[in-house]
C-alpha positions as CSV (number, residue, x, y, z in Angstrom):
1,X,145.4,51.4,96.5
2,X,147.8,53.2,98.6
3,X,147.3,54.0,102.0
4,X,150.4,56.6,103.2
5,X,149.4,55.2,106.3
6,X,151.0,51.1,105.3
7,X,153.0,52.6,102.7
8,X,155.1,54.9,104.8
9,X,157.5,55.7,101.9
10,X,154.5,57.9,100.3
11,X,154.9,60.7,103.1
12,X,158.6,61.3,101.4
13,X,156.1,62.7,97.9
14,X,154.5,65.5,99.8
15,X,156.2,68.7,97.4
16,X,154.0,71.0,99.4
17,X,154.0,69.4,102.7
18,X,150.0,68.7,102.5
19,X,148.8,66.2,100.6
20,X,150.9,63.2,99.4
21,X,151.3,62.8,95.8
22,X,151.9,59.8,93.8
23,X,155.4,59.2,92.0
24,X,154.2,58.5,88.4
25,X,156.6,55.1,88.1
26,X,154.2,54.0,91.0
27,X,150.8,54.7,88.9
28,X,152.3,53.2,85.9
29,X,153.1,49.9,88.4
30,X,150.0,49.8,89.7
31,X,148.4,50.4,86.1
32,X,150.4,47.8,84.1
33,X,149.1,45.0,87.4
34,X,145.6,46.5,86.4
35,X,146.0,45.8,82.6
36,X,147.5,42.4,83.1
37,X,145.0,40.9,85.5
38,X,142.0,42.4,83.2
39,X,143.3,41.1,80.0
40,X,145.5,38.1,81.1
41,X,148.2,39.3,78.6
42,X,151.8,40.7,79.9
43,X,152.3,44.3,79.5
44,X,155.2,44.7,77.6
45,X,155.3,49.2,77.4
46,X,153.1,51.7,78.0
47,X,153.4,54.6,75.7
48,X,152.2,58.4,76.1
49,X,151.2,57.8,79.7
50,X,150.1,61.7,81.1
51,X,148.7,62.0,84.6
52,X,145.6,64.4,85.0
53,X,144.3,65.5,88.0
């Protein structure tokens, strides 16, 4: 997970100045090492990704 406290480059996605948000090229990164290490297959796309609160 990350931690705007290690990842310092986080604290530049804050588009209210509050709460830092996640850049979705990140979650699809971090979703695509998910899918790969639970499967053992490469992931090759994702398709139709939509981020919901």
């Amino acid at each position: 997970m990350c931690d705007p406290a290690t990842d310092r480059w986080l604290l530049d996605h804050r588009p209210s100045w509050t709460v830092p948000t996640m850049p979705l090229m990140s979650m699809a990164d971090l979703l695509t090492d998910a899918l790969a290490r639970h499967s053992g297959r490469t992931v090759r796309s994702l398709d139709e990704v939509q981020v919901r609160r």
